[in-house]
N, CA and C atoms as a LAMMPS dump frame, in Angstrom:
ITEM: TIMESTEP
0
ITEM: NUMBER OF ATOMS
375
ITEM: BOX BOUNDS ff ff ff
-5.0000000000000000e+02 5.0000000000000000e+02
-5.0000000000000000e+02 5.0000000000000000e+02
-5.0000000000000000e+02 5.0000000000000000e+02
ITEM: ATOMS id mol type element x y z
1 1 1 N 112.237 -285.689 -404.914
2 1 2 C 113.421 -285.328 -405.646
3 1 3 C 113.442 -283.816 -405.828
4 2 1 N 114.717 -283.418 -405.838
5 2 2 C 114.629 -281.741 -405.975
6 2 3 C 115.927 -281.717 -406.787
7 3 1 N 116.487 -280.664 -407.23
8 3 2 C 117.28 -280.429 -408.305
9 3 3 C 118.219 -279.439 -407.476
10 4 1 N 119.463 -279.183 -408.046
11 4 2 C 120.584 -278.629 -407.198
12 4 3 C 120.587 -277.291 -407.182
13 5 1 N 119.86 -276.498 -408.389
14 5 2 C 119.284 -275.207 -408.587
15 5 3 C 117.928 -274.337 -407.797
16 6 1 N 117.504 -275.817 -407.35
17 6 2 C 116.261 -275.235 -406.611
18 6 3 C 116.673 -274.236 -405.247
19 7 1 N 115.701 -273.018 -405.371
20 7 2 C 115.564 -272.521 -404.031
21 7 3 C 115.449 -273.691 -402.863
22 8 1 N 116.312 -273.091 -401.932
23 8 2 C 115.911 -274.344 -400.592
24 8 3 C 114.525 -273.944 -399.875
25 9 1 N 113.909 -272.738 -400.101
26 9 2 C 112.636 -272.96 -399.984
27 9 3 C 111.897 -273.62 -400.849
28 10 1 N 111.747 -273.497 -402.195
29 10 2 C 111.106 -274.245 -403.105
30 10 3 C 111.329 -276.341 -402.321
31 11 1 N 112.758 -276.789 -402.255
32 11 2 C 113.081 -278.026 -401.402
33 11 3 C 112.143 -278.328 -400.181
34 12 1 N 112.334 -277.011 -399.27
35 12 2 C 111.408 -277.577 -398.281
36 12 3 C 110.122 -277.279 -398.285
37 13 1 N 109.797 -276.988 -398.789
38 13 2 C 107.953 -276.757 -399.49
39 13 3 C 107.347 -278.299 -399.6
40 14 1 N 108.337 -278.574 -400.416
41 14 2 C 108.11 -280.046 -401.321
42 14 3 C 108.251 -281.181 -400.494
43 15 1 N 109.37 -280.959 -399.791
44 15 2 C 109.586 -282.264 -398.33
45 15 3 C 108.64 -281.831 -397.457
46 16 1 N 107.583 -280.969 -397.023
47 16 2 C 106.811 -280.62 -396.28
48 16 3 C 105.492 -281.028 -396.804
49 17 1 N 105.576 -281.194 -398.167
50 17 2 C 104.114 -281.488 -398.918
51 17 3 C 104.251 -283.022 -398.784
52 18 1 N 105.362 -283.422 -398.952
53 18 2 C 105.786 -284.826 -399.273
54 18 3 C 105.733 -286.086 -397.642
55 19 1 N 105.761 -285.066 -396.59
56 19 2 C 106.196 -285.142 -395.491
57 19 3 C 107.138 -286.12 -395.174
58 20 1 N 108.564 -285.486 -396.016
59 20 2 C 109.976 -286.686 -396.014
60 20 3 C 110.694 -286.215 -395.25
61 21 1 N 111.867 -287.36 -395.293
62 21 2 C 112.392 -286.108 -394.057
63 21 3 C 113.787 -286.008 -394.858
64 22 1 N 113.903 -285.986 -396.279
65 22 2 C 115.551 -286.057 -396.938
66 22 3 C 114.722 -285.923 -398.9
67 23 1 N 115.016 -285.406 -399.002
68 23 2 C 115.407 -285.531 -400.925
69 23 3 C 116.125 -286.003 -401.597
70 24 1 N 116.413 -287.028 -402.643
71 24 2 C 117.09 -286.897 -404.134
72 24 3 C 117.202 -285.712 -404.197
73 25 1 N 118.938 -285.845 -404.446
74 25 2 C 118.854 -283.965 -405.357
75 25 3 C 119.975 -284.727 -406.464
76 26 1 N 119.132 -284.143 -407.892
77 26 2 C 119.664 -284.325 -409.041
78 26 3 C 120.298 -283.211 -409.744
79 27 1 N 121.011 -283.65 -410.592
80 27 2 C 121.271 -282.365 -411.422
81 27 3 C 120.289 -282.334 -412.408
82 28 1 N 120.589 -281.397 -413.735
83 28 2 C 119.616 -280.955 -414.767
84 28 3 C 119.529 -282.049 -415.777
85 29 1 N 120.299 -283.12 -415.911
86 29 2 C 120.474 -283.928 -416.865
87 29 3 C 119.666 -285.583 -416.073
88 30 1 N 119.325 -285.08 -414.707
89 30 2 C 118.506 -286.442 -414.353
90 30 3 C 119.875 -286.974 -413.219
91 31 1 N 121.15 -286.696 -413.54
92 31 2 C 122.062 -287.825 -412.489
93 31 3 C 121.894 -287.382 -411.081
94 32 1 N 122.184 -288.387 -410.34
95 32 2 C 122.438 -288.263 -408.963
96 32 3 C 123.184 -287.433 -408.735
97 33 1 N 122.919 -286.121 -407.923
98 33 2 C 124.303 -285.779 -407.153
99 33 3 C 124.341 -286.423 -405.742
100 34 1 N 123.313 -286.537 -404.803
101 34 2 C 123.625 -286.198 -403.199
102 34 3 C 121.986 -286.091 -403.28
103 35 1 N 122.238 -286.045 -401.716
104 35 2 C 120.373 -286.154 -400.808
105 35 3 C 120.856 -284.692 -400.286
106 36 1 N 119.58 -284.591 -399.741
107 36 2 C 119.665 -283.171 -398.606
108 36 3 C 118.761 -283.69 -397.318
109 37 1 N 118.552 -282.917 -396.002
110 37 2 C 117.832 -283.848 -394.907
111 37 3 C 116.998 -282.761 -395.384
112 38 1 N 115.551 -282.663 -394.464
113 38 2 C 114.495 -282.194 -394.451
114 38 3 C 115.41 -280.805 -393.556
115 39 1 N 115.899 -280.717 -392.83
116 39 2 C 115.707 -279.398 -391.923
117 39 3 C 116.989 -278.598 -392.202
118 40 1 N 117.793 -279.264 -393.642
119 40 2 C 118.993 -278.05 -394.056
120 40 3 C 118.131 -277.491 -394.899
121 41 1 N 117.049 -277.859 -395.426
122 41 2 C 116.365 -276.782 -396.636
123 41 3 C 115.272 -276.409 -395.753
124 42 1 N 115.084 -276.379 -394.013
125 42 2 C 113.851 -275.684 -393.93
126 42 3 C 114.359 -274.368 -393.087
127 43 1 N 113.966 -273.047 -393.699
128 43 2 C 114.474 -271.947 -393.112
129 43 3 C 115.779 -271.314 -393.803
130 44 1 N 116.714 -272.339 -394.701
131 44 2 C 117.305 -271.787 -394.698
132 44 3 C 117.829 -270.943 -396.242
133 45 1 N 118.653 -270.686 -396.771
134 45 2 C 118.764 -269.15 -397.776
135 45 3 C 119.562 -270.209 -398.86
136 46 1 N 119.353 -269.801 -399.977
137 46 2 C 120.424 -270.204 -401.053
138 46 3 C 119.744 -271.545 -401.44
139 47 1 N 120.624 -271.927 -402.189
140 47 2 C 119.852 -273.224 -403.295
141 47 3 C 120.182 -274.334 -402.653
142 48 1 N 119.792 -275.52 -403.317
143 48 2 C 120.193 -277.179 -402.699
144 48 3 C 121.338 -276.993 -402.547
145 49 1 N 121.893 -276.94 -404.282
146 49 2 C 123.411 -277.615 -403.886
147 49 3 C 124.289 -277.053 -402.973
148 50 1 N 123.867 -275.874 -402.324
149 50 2 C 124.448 -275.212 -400.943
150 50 3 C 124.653 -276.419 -400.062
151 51 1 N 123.652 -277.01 -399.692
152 51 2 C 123.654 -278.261 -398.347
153 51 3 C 123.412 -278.851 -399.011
154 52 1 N 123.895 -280.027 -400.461
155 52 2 C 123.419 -281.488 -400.324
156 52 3 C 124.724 -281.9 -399.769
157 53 1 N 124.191 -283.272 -399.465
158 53 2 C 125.197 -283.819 -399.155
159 53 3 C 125.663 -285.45 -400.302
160 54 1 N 126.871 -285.71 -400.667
161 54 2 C 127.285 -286.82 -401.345
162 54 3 C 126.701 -288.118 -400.743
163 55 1 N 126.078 -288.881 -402.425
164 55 2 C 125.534 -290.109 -402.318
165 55 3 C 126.854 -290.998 -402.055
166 56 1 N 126.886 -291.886 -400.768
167 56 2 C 127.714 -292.817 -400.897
168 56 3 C 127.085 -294.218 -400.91
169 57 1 N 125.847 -294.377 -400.867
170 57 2 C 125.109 -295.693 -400.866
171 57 3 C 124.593 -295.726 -401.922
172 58 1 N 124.744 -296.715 -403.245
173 58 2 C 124.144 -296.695 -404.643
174 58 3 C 124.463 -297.956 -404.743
175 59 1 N 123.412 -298.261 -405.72
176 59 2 C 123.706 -299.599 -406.479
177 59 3 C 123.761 -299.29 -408.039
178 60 1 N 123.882 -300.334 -408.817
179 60 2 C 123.442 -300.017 -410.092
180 60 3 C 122.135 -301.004 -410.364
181 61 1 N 121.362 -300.787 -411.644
182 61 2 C 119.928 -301.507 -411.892
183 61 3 C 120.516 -303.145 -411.958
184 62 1 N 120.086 -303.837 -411.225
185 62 2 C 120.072 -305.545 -411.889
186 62 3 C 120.738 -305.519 -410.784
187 63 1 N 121.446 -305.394 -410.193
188 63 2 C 122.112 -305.887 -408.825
189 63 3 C 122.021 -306.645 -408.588
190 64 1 N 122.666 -307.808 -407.884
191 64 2 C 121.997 -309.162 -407.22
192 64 3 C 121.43 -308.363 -405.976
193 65 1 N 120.599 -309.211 -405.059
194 65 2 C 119.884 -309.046 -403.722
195 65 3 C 121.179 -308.88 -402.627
196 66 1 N 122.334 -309.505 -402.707
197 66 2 C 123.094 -309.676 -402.07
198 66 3 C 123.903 -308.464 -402.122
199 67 1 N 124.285 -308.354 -403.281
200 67 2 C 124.656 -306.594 -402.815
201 67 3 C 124.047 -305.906 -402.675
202 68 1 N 122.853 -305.412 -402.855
203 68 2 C 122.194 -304.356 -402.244
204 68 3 C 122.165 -304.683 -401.009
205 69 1 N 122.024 -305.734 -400.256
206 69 2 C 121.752 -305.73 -398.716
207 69 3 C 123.435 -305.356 -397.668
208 70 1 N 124.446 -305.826 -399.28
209 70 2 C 125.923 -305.239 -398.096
210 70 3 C 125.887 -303.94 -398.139
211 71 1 N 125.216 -303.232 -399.446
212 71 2 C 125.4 -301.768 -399.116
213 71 3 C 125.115 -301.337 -398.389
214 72 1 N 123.937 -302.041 -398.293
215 72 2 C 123.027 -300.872 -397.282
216 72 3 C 123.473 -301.186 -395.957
217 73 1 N 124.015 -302.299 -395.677
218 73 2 C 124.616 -302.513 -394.119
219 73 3 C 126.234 -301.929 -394.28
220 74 1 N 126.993 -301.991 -395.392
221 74 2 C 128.29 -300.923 -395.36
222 74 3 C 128.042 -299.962 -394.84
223 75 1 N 127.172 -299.224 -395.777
224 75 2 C 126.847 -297.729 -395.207
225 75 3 C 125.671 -297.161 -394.199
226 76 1 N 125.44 -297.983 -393.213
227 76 2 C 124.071 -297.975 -392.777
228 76 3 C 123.549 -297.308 -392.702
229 77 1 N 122.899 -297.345 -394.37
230 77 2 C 121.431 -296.543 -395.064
231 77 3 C 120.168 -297.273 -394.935
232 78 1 N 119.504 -295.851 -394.563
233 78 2 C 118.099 -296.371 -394.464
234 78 3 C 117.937 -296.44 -395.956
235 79 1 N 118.224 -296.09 -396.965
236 79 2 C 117.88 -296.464 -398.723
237 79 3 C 119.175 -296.426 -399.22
238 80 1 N 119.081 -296.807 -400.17
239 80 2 C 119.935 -296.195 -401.292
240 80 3 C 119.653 -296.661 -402.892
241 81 1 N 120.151 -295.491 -403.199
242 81 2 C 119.788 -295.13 -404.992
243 81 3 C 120.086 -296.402 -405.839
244 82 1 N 119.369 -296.565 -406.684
245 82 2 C 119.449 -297.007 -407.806
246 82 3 C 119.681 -296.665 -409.026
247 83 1 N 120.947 -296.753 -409.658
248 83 2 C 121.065 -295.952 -410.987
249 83 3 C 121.444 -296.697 -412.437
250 84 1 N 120.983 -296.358 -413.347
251 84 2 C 121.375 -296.851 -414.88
252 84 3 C 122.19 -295.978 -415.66
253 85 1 N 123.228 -296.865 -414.938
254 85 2 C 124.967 -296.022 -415.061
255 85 3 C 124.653 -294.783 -414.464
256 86 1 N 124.771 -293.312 -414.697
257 86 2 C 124.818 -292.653 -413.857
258 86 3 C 123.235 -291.475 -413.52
259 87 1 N 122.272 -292.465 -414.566
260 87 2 C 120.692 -291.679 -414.61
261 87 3 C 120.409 -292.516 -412.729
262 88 1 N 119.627 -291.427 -412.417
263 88 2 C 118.744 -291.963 -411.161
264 88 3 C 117.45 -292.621 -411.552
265 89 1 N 117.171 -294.029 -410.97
266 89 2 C 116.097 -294.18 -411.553
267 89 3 C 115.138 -294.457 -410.186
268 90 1 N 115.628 -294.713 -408.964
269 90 2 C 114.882 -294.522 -407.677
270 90 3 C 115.612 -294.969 -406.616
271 91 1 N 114.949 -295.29 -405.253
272 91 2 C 115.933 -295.83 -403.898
273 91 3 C 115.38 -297.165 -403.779
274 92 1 N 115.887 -298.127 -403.428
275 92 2 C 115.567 -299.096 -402.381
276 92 3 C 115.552 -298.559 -400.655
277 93 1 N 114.773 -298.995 -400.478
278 93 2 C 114.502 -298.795 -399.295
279 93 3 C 114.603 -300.533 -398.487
280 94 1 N 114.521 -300.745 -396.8
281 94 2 C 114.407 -301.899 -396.332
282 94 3 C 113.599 -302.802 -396.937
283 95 1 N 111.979 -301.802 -396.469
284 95 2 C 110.958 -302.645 -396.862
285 95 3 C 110.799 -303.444 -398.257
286 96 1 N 111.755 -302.364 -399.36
287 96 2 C 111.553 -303.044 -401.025
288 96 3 C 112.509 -304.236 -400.539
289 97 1 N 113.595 -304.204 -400.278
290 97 2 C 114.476 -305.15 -399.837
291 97 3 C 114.051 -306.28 -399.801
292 98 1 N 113.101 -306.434 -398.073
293 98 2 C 112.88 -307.463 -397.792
294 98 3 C 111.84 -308.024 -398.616
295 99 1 N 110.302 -306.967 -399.021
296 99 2 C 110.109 -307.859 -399.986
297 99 3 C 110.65 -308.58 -401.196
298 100 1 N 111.691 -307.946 -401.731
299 100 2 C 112.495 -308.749 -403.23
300 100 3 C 113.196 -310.042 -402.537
301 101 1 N 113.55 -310.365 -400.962
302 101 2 C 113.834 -311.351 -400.908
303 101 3 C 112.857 -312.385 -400.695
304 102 1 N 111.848 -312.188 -400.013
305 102 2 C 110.676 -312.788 -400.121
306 102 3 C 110.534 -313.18 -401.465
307 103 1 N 110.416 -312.629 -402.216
308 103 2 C 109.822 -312.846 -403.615
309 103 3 C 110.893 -313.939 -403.985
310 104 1 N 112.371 -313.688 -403.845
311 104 2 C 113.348 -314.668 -404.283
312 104 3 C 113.431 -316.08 -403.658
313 105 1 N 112.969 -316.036 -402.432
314 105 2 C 112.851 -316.993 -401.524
315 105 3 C 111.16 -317.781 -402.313
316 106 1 N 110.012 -317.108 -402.751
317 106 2 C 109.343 -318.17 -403.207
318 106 3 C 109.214 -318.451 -404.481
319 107 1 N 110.34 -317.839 -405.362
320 107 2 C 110.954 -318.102 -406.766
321 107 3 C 111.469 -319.36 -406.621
322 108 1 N 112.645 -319.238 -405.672
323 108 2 C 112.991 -320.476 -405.112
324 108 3 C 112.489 -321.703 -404.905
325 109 1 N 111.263 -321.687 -404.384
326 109 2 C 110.096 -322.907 -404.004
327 109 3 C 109.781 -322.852 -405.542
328 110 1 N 109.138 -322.081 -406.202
329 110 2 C 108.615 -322.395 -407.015
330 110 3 C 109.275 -322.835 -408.523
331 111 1 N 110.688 -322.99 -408.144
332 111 2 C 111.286 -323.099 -409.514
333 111 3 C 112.081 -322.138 -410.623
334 112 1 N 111.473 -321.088 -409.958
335 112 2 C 111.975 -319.641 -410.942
336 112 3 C 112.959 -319.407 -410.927
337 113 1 N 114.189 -319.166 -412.118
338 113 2 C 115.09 -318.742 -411.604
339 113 3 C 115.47 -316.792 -410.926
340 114 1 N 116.685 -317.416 -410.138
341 114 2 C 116.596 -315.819 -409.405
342 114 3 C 116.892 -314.573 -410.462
343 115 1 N 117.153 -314.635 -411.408
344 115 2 C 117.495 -313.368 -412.399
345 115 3 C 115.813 -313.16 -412.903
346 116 1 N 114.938 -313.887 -412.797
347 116 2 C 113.797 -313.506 -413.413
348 116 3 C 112.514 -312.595 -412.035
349 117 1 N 113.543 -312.716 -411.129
350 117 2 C 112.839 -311.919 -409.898
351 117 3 C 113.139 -310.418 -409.795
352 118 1 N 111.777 -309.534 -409.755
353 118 2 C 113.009 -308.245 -410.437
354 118 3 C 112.554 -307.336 -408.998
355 119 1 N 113.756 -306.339 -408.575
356 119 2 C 113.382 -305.44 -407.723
357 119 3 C 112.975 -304.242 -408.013
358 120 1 N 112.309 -303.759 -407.084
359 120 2 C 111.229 -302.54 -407.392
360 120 3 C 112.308 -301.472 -406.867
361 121 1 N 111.732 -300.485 -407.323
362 121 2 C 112.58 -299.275 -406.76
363 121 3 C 111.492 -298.414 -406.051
364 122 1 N 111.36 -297.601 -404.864
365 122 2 C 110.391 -296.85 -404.645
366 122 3 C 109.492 -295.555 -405.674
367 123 1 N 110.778 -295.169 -406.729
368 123 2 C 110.186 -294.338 -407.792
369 123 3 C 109.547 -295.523 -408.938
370 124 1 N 109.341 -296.736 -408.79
371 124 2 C 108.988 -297.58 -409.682
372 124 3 C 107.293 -297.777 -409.112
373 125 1 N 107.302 -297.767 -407.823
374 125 2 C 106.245 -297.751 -406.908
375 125 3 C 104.904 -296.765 -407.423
């Protein structure tokens, strides 16, 4: 995660330490603005919010499984954010995905109901 004030060197320092290839970029209050890729903040001058670019793949927290999986095939994202109302609280990614359906699928066998199956977020990780 990087902040919209940050030097875009300070950004790609951090995606280089991190070895990502995109950032969260938040504002000062924690909300989502937009991602940035790894190679608009490497080399280049001026702050994030110069090159982020707008989140269009989000969910909100509690989601069913079912929408998170149209989002992410609406917008075909490799993640997308998770937010509590408009705080960021992390991404889903595939892999969280498929495991939360796994998990729902042996909730299922086992009786559980599906609201008591909870998904992870990668910043929950």
């Amino acid at each position: 995660m990087v902040h919209l004030d940050d030097p875009l060197s300070k950004a790609a320092a951090k995606l280089a330490a991190d070895g990502a290839r995109w950032a969260v970029v938040l504002d000062d209050a924690e909300r989502l603005h937009g991602w940035i890729p790894a190679e608009a903040a490497d080399g280049a001058r001026g702050t994030v919010r110069d090159h982020a670019r707008r989140m269009e793949a989000w969910l909100p927290v509690g989601a069913p499984l079912k929408q998170a999986f149209s989002t992410m095939l609406q917008h075909d994202a490799g993640w997308i954010a998770v937010l509590d109302e408009d705080r960021f609280l992390g991404v889903l990614t595939p892999a969280r995905l498929h495991e939360a359906l796994r998990r729902s699928i042996d909730a299922d066998a086992g009786g559980i109901a599906r609201g008591e199956v909870q998904l992870q977020t990668v910043a929950d990780a």
